[in-house]
C-alpha positions as a Markdown table, in Angstrom:
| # | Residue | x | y | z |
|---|---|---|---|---|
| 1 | Unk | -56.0 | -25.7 | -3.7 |
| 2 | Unk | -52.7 | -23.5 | -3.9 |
| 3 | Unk | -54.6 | -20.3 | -4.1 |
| 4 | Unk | -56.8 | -21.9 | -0.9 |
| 5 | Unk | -53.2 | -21.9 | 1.1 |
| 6 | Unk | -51.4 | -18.4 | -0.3 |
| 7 | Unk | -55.1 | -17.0 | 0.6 |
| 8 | Unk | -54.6 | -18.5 | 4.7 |
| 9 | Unk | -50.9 | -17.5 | 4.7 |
| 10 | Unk | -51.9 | -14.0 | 3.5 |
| 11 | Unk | -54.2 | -13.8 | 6.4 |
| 12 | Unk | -52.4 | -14.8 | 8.5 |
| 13 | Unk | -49.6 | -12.7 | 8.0 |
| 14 | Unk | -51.9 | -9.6 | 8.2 |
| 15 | Unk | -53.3 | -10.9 | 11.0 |
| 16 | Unk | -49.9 | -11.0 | 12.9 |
| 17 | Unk | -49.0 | -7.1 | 11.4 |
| 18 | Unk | -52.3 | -6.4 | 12.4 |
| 19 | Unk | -52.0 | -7.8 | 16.3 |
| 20 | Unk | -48.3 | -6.3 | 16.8 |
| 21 | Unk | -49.1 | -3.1 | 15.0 |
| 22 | Unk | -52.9 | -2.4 | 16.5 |
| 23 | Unk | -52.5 | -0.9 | 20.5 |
| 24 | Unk | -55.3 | -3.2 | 22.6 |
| 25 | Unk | -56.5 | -2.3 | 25.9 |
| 26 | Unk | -55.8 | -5.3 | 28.8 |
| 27 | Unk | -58.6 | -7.2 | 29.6 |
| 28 | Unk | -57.9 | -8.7 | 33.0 |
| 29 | Unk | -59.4 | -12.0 | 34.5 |
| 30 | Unk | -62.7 | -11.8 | 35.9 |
| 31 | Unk | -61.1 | -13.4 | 38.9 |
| 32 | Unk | -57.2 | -13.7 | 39.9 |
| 33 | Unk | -55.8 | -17.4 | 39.7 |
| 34 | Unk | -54.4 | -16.9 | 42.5 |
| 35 | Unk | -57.9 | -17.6 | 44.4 |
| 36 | Unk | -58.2 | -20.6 | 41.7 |
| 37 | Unk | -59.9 | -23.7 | 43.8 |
| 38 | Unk | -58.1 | -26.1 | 45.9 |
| 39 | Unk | -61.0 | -28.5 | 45.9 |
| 40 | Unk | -63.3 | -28.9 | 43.1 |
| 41 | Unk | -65.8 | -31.6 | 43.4 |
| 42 | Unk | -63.5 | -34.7 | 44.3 |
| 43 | Unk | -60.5 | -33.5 | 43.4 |
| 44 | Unk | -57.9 | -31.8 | 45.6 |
| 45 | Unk | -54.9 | -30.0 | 44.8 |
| 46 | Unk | -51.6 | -31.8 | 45.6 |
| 47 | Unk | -48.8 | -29.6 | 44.3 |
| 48 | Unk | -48.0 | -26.6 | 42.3 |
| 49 | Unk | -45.4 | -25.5 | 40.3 |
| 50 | Unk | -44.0 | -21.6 | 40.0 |
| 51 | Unk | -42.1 | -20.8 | 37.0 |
| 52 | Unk | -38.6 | -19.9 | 36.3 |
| 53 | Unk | -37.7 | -15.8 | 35.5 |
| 54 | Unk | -36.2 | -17.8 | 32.0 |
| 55 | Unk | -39.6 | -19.8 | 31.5 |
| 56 | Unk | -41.4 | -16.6 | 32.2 |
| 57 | Unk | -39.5 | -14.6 | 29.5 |
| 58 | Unk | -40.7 | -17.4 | 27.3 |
| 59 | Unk | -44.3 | -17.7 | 28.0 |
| 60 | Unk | -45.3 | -14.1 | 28.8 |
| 61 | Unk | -48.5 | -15.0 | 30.5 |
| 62 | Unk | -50.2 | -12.3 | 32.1 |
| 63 | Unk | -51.2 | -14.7 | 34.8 |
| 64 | Unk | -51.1 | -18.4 | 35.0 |
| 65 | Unk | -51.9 | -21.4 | 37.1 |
| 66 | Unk | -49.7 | -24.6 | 37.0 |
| 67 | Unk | -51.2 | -27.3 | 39.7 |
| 68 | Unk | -51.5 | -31.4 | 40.3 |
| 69 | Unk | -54.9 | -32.6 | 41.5 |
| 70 | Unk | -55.4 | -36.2 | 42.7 |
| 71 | Unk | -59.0 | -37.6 | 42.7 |
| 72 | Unk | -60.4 | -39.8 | 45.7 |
| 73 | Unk | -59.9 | -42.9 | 43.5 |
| 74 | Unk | -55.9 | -41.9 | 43.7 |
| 75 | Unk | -56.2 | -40.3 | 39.6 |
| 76 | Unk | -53.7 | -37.5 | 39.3 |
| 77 | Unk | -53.8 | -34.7 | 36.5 |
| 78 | Unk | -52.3 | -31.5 | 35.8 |
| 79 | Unk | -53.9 | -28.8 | 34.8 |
| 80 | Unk | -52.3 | -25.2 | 33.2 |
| 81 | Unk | -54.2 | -22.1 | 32.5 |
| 82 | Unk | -52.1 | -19.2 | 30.9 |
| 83 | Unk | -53.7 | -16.0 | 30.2 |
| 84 | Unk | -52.8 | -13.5 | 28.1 |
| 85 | Unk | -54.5 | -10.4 | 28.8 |
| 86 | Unk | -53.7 | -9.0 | 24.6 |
| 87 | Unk | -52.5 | -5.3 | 26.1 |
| 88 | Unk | -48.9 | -4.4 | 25.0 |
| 89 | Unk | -47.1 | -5.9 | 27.3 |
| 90 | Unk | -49.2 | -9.5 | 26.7 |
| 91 | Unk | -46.9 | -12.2 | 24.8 |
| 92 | Unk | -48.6 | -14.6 | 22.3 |
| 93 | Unk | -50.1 | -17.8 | 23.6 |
| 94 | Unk | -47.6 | -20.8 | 22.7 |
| 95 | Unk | -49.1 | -23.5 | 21.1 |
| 96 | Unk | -48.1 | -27.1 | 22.2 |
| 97 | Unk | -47.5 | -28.2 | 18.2 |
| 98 | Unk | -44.2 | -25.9 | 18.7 |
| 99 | Unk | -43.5 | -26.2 | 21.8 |
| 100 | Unk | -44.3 | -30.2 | 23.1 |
| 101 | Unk | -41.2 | -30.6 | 20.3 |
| 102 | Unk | -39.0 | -28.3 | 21.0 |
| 103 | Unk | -39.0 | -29.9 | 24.7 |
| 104 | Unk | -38.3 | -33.5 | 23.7 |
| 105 | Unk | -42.0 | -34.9 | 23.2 |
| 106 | Unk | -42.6 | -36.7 | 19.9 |
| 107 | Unk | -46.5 | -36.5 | 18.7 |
| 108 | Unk | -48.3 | -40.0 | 18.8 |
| 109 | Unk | -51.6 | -39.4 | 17.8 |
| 110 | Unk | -54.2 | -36.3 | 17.9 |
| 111 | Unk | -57.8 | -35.5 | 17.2 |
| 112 | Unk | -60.6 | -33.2 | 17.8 |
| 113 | Unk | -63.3 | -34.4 | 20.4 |
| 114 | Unk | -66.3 | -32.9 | 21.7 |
| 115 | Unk | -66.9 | -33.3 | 25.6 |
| 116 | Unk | -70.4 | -32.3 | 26.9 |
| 117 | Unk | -70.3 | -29.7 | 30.0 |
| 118 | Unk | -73.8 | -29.1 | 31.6 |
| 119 | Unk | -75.4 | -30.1 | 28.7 |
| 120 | Unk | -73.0 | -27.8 | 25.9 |
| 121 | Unk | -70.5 | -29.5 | 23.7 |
| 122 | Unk | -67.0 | -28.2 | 24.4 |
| 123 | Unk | -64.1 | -28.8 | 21.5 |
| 124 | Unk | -61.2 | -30.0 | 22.5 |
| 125 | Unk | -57.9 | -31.6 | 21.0 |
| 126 | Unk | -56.9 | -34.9 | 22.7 |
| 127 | Unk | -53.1 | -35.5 | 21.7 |
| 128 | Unk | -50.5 | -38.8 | 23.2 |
| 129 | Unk | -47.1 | -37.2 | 23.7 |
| 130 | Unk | -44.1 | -39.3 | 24.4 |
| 131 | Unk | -40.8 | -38.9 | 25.7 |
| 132 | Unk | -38.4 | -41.8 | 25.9 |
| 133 | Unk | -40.6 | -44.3 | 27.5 |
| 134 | Unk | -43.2 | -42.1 | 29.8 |
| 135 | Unk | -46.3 | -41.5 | 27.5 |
| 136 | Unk | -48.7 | -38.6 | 28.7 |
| 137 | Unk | -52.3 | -37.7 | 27.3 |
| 138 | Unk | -52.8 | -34.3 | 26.7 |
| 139 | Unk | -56.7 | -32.7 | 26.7 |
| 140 | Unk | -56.3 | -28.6 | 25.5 |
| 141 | Unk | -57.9 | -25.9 | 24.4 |
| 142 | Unk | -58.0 | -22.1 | 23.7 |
| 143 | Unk | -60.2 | -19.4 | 25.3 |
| 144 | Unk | -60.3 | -16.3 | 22.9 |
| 145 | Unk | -62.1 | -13.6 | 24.2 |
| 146 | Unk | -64.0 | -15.3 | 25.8 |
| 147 | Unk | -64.6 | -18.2 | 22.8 |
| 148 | Unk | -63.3 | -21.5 | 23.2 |
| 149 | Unk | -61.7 | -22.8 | 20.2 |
| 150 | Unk | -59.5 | -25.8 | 18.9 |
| 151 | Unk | -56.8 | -24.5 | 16.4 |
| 152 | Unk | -53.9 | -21.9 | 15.7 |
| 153 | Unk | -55.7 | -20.6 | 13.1 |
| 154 | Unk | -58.8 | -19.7 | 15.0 |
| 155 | Unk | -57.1 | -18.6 | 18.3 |
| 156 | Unk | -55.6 | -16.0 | 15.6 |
| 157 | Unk | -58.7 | -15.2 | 13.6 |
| 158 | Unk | -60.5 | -14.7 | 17.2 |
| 159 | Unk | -57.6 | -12.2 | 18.3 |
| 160 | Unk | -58.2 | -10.1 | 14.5 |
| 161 | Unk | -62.0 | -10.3 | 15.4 |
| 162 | Unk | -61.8 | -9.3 | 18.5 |
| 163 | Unk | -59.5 | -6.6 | 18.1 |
| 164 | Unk | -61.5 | -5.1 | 15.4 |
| 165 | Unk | -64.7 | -5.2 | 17.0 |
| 166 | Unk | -64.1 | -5.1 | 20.8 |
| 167 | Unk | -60.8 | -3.2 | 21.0 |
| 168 | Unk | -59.4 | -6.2 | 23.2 |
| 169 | Unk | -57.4 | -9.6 | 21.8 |
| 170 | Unk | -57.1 | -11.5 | 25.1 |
| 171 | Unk | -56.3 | -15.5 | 25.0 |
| 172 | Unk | -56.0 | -18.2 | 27.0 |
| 173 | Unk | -54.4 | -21.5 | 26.9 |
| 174 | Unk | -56.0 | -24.6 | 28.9 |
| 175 | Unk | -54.2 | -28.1 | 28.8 |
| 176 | Unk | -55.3 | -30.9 | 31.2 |
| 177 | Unk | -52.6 | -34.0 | 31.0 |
| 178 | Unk | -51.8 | -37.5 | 32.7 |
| 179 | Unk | -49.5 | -40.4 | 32.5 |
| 180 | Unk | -51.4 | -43.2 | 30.6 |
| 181 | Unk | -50.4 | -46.2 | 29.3 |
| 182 | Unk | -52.0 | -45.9 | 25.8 |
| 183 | Unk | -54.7 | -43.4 | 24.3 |
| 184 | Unk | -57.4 | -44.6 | 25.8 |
| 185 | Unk | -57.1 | -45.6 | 28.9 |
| 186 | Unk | -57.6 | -42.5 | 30.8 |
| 187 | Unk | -60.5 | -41.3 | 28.8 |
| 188 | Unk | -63.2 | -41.5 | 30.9 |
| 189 | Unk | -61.3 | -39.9 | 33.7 |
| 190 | Unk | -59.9 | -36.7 | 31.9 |
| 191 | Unk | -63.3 | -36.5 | 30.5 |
| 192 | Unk | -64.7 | -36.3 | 34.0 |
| 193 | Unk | -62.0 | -33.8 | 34.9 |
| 194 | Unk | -63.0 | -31.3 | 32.2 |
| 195 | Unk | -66.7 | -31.5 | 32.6 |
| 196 | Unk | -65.9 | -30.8 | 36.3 |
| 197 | Unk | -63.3 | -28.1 | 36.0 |
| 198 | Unk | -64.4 | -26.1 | 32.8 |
| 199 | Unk | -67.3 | -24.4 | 34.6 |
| 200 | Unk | -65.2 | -22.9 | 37.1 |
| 201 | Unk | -62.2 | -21.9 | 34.4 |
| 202 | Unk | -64.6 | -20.3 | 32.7 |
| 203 | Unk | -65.7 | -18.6 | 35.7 |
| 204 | Unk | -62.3 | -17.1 | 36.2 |
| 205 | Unk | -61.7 | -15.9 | 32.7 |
| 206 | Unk | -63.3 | -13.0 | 31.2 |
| 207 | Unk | -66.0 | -13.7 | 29.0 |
């Protein structure tokens, strides 16, 4: 089992020397997020955020969309795409197991679930976050060039891959959230969200 671990670390450290070392061309968005939807299906858009110059040193996203959308039944979520378009300039995507943390949110629960979009299964990790007494459900996933995928490991694997064969290590991250009272109380509803939205992120990121 030791050998099983010192074999992943070893990858992934070549991996990383691999990504900062190797010179990948950009790979822009099929479409700009600026012209991302107001209205998808029963949902409108009801705010958006614009980061910080400090948040945007952190993040490095090549392009990003950070919005609110409330449903006709009066169901709010929040939805963030970053996009990392893996050219020189591109930072690393940030994964929410460092970063949900370092902000003040303590992990409650998480698990892999598998949400059907026009008739394909879609992986996803469904995490509870809280922080002091708001607790938030968190639905996310990673787009690597043009793959979606579930874990550090194969957002990483995906960048090698893609590198090596395609010349380009673009990555997305996707995270849908709400306020809920327990884990699964909002299911059904940030279910409905994804199946509805997915097609249309996926329309806007290269594939």
């Amino acid at each position: 089992m030791m050998y099983r671990y010192l074999f992943v670390y070893a990858l992934l450290i070549a991996a990383g020397l691999y990504t900062h070392l190797h010179s990948d061309v950009a790979t822009p968005l099929s479409r700009s997020l600026d012209e991302f939807p107001m209205s998808v299906d029963e949902w409108r858009a009801v705010k958006e955020w614009h980061f910080s110059e400090p948040v945007m040193r952190v993040l490095r996203p090549s392009d990003y969309l950070a919005r609110k959308y409330r449903s006709q039944e009066g169901d709010t979520v929040e939805l963030y795409i970053g996009y990392h378009n893996g050219g020189p300039d591109a930072g690393p995507v940030h994964s929410p197991k460092h970063c949900m943390p370092g902000s003040g949110w303590l992990l409650e629960s998480q698990q892999q679930r598998t949400i059907t979009v026009d008739g394909d299964p879609l992986k996803v990790v469904w995490a509870v976050y809280r922080k002091g007494e708001r607790r938030d459900v968190f639905v996310y996933w990673f787009q690597v060039c043009g793959n979606p995928v579930v874990s550090e490991y194969a957002l990483k694997l995906g960048e090698v891959l893609g590198s090596l064969t395609k010349k380009r290590r673009d990555s997305a991250f996707i995270r849908i959230s709400t306020s809920g009272a327990g884990e699964g109380a909002p299911t059904e509803m940030l279910s409905a969200f994804v199946t509805d939205f997915y097609p249309v992120i996926r329309a806007y990121l290269p594939g």
